[in-house]
ZAFI-971165 format. One record per residue (C-alpha): x, y, z negated. Coordinates in steps of 0.05 Angstrom, whole numbers, plus 32768, in hexadecimal, padded with zeros to 4 digits. Last residue first. Layout:
XYZ...
// end
This chain:
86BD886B766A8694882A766F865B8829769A867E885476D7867A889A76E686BC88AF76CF86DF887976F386C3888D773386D688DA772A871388D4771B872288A6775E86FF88D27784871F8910776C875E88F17771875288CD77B48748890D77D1877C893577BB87A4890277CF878F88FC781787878944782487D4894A781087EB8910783887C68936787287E4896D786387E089AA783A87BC89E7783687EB89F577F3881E8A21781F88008A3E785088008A90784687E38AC7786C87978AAC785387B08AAF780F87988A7077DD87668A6F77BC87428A3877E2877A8A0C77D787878A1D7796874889FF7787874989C477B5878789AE778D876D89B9774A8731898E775A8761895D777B878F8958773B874C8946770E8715896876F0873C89A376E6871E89D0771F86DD89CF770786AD898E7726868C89A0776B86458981776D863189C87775865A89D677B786868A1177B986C389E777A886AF89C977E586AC8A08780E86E98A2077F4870E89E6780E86F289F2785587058A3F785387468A33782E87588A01787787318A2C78A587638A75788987A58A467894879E8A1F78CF877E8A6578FA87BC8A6A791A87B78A1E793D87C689DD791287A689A878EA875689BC78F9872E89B078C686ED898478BC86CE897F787986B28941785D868689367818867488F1780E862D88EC77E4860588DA77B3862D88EF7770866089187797869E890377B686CD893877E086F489377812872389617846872889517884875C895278B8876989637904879A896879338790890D793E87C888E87923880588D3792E881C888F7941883E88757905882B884278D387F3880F78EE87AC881878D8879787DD78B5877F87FB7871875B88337899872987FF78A987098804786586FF884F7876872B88787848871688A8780F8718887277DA8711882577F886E5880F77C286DF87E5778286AB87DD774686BB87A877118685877876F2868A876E76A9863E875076A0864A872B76E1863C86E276BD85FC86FA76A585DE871676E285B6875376E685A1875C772785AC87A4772085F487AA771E85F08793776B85C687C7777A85EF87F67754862787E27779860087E977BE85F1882E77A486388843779D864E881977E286188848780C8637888477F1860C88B17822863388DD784B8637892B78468657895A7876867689A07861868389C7789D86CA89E478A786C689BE78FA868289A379078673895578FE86918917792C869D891E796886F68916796086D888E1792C86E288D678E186D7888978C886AF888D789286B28887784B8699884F782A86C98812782186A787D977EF86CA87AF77B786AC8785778C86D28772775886DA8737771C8713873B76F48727870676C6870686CE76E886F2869576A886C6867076B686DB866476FF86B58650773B8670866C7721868A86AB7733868E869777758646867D7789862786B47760864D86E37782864C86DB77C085FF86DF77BF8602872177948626873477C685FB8726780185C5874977DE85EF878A77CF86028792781A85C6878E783385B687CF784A85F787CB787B85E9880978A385F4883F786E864888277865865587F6784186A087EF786586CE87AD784E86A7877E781486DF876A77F186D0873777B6870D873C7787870A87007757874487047728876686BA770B878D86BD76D687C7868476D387B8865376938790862076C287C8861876ED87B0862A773787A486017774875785EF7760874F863977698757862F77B2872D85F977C086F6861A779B8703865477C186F8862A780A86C1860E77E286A0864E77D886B286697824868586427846863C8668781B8655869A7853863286DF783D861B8711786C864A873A788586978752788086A38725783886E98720782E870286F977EE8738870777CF875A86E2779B87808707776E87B486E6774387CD86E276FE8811870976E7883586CE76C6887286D776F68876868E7701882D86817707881986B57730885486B0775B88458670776C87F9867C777D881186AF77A98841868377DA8816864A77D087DA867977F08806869378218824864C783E87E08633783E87C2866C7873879886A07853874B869F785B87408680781A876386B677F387A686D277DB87BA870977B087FC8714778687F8873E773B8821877A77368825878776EB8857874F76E88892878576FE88CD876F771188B98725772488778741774E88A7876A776F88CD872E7786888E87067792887A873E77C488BA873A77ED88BA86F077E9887686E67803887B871E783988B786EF7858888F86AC7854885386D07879886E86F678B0887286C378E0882386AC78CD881186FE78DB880A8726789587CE8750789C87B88748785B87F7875A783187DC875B77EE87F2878077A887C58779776B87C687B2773087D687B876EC87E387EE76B5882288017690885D881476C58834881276FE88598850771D8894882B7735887087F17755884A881F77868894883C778D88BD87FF779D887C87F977D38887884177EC88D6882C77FF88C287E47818889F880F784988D0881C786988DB87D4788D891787BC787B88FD8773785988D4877478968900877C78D3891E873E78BD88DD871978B588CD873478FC88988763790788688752793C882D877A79228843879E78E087FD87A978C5880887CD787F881487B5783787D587BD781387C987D077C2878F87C37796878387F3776E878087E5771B8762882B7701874D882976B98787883D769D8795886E76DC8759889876BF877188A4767787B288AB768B87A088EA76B487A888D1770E87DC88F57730880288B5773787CD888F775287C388C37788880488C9778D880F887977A887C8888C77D687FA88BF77FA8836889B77FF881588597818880D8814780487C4880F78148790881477DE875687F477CD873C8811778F872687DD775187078802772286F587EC76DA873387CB76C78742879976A08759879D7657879F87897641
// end
């Protein structure tokens, strides 16, 4: 089975699980995300193994009928560890296409828990390795140690997760390619190696005018070039990964809550994030929503209206009636769409397809 080439960080959530499903074969084949169980704060191991989103997770595994993907719980509190373990070593057991992740930061009980169900299940195992800032030359043997845990014949993937590049963290690309010469030269033989960035901002209540199109550098995009660039031997089948159309700190957002009474729709261009502000509710909902999605299929980076599900979907959005709302959709609707086109789009412009 080849690897992937894009490695999209993903949290275990109806609206990124249809954005996978909505993906063409072509593109999904090359799409391995890596999936997040939420931040359960104080959540008993009881309370866990009912916890609805056990529902959307029996799902995630559902749709990866043919190609592969890792599964993490990274906010797992030291109660919750031993019972998260067992729920995602069962599902690793019914389906070996969902391969467990670890790293040096995890307590002892998580990384045996993983490594175990690596090698019993035969799946391999992701180690992740979270790189905020600048590089901590500290963490290589704390890998090092961690590798030396697992049978030689288990697969070993090397998932490098560099949170939010966003424009203010120039040096992204040079602290990577630090990391990664010290970890790659851990293992010969990684079978995926990733770097994985989050680019898209974090919306505010302040933050751009309502129906407007906004553009944000892809700061992650050029920091993978950058680290393309320095042309090392042993990162000849380097992977690209990212956070799709959520902030990086999305991923820890607890379920539930609500959310603000606005949305946005998205779009990804070749330099840029495209935003657009709309407003979730009032009598004008309905004639701001087509306006906004109009306006991006108006733009002329916008791909036609079969490049992908979300390209359809912002199309009959914007011709849609203005006396009508059905197909404005929701937020799990703007979220799809998005990642879809994003998604698409990614793999499509990567060395390789």
């Amino acid at each position: 089975m080849s690897e992937p080439l894009y490695v999209p960080v993903l949290p275990v959530r109806q609206h990124a699980r249809m954005a996978y499903e909505r993906l063409r074969p072509d593109i999904q084949a090359a799409v391995a995300p890596l999936w997040n169980l939420p931040a359960y704060p104080g959540t008993t191991s009881a309370q866990l193994k009912r916890a609805h989103w056990r529902k959307e997770l029996h799902r995630v595994r559902g749709v990866h009928r043919r190609w592969p993907c890792w599964i993490d719980a990274p906010f797992a509190e030291a109660a919750q560890v031993s019972a998260l373990a067992a729920i995602l070593a069962e599902y690793s057991a019914l389906n070996r296409l969902l391969r467990p992740v670890t790293g040096p930061e995890r307590s002892e009980a998580q990384q045996t828990a993983a490594v175990e169900t690596a090698r019993r299940c035969g799946c391999g195992l992701g180690v992740r390795v979270r790189m905020p800032g600048e590089w901590d030359g500290g963490v290589t043997g704390a890998v090092g140690a961690l590798l030396a845990r697992v049978d030689r014949e288990v697969p070993v993937d090397l998932l490098l997760d560099l949170g939010a590049v966003l424009p203010g963290r120039p040096d992204a690309g040079k602290e990577a390619l630090r990391a990664l010469d010290a970890l790659v030269a851990l293992a010969d033989d990684w079978r995926t190696v990733a770097v994985l960035g989050g680019a898209f901002p974090h919306v505010t209540d302040d933050m751009m005018r309502f129906g407007e199109p906004h553009d944000e550098p892809r700061a992650d995009w050029d920091m993978w070039h950058e680290v393309r660039a320095g042309h090392r031997e042993r990162l000849s089948r380097l992977r690209y990964g990212d956070y799709g159309v959520q902030p990086a700190a999305a991923l820890a957002a607890e379920p539930g809550g609500g959310g603000p009474p606005w949305g946005v729709l998205r779009y990804t261009a070749e330099r840029s994030f495209v935003l657009c502000k709309v407003w979730n509710g009032g009598p004008d909902r309905t004639t701001d929503i087509r306006a906004a999605a109009r306006r991006i299929r108006d733009l002329p980076d916008f791909r036609n209206a079969v490049a992908s599900a979300g390209e359809t979907w912002l199309r009959d959005c914007a011709d849609g009636p203005a006396t009508d709302s059905e197909g404005t959709g929701t937020h799990t609707q703007w979220l799809w769409a998005g990642n879809v086109q994003h998604m698409t789009y990614v793999v499509r412009s990567l060395p390789g397809t």
